[in-house]
TIKE-852516 format. One line per 5 residues: number of its first residue (from 1); their letters; for each residue x, y, z of C-alpha. Coordinates in Angstrom, 1 decimal, padded with zeros to 4 digits. Each point is the difference from the previous one (the first is absolute). Last residue first. Layout:
<dokols>
NUM	a	X Y Z; ...
</dokols>
This chain:
<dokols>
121	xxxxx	-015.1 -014.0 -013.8; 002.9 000.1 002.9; 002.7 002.2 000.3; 001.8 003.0 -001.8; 003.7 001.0 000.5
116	xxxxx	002.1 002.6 001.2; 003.5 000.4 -000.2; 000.1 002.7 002.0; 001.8 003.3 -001.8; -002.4 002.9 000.8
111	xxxxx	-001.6 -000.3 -003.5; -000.6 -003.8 000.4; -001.7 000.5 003.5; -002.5 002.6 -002.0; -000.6 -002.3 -002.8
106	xxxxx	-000.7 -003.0 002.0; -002.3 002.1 001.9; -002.0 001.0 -002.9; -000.3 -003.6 -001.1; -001.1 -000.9 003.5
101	xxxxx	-002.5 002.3 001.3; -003.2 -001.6 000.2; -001.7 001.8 003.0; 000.9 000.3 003.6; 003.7 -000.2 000.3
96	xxxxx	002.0 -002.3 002.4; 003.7 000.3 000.3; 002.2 -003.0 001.4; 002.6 000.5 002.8; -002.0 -000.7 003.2
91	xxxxx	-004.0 000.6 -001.5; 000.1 004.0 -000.1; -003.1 001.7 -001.6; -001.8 001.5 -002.8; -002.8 002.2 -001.3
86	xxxxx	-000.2 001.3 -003.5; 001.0 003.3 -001.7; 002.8 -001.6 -002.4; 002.8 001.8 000.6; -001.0 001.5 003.0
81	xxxxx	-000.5 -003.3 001.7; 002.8 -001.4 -002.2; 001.8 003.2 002.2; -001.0 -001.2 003.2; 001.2 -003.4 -000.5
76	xxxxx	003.2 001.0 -001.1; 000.0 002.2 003.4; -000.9 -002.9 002.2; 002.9 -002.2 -002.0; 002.9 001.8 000.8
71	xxxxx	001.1 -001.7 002.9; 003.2 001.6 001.1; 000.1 -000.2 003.9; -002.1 -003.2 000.2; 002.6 -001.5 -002.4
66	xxxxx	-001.8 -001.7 -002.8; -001.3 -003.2 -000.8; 000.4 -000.3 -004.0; -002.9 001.2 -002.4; -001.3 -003.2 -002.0
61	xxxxx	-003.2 000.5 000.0; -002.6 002.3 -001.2; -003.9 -001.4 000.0; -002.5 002.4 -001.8; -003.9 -000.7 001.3
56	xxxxx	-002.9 -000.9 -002.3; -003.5 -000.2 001.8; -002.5 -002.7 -000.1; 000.7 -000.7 004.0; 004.1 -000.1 -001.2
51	xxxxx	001.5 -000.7 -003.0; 003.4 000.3 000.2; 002.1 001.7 -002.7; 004.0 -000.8 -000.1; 002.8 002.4 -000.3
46	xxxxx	003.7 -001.9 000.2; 002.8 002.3 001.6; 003.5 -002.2 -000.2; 002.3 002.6 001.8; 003.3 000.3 -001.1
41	xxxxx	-000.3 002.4 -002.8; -001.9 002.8 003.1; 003.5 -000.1 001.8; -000.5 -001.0 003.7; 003.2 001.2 002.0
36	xxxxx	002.0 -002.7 001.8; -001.5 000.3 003.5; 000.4 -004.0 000.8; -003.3 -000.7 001.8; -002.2 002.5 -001.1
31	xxxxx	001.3 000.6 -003.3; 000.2 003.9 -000.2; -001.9 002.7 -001.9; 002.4 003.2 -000.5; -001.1 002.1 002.9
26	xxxxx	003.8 001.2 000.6; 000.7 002.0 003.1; 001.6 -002.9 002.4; 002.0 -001.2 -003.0; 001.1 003.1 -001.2
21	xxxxx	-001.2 001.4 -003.3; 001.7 -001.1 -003.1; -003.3 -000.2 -001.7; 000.1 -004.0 -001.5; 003.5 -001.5 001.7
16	xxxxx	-001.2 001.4 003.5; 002.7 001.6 001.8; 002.3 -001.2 003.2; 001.5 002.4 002.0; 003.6 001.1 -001.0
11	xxxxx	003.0 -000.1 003.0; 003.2 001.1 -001.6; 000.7 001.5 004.0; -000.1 -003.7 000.6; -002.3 -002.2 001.7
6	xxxxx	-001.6 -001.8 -002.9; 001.9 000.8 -003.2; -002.6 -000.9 -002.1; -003.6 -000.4 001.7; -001.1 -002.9 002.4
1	x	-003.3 -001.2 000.0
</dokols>
């Protein structure tokens, strides 16, 4: 990507709209295929409960593929971990929570700005 004034002594690198950090330093979540920055009202998230073997597990989808550089979602995970002291895991771009989590979830996600919705029955 080219910055403004490419090749003159005006030369600027190009910044992130969101921190104003430099491209190449910014860990702003990125589209994987386009790297337009991810902005948390543009992501559908819907939070779902599964049962599973008897057992209730929290479902969050909706997250968009990110960049492998700025993918954010290991550490969101870690913190509902925290958050909510149950186990979890990874499953491509979708959350899964041990435990029926969903109306506190949808709370949380709606606090931080995703438009977060609740699935299933």
């Amino acid at each position: 990507m080219a910055g403004m004034f490419d090749g003159t002594p005006l030369e600027r690198p190009v910044t992130c709209e969101l921190c104003s950090k430099t491209v190449a330093s910014c860990m702003c979540p990125r589209d994987r295929l386009s790297g337009v920055v991810l902005r948390p009202q543009d992501q559908q998230l819907r939070i779902r409960r599964e049962q599973r073997r008897g057992k209730f597990v929290t479902v969050i989808a909706g997250f968009a593929p990110r960049s492998d550089r700025t993918d954010d979602l290991a550490a969101i995970l870690k913190q509902l971990k925290s958050k909510l002291a149950t186990g979890g895991t990874l499953d491509g771009t979708a959350i899964e929570l041990q435990g029926d989590h969903r109306d506190r979830l949808v709370d949380h996600f709606k606090a931080l700005g995703y438009p977060a919705k609740a699935a299933g029955g």
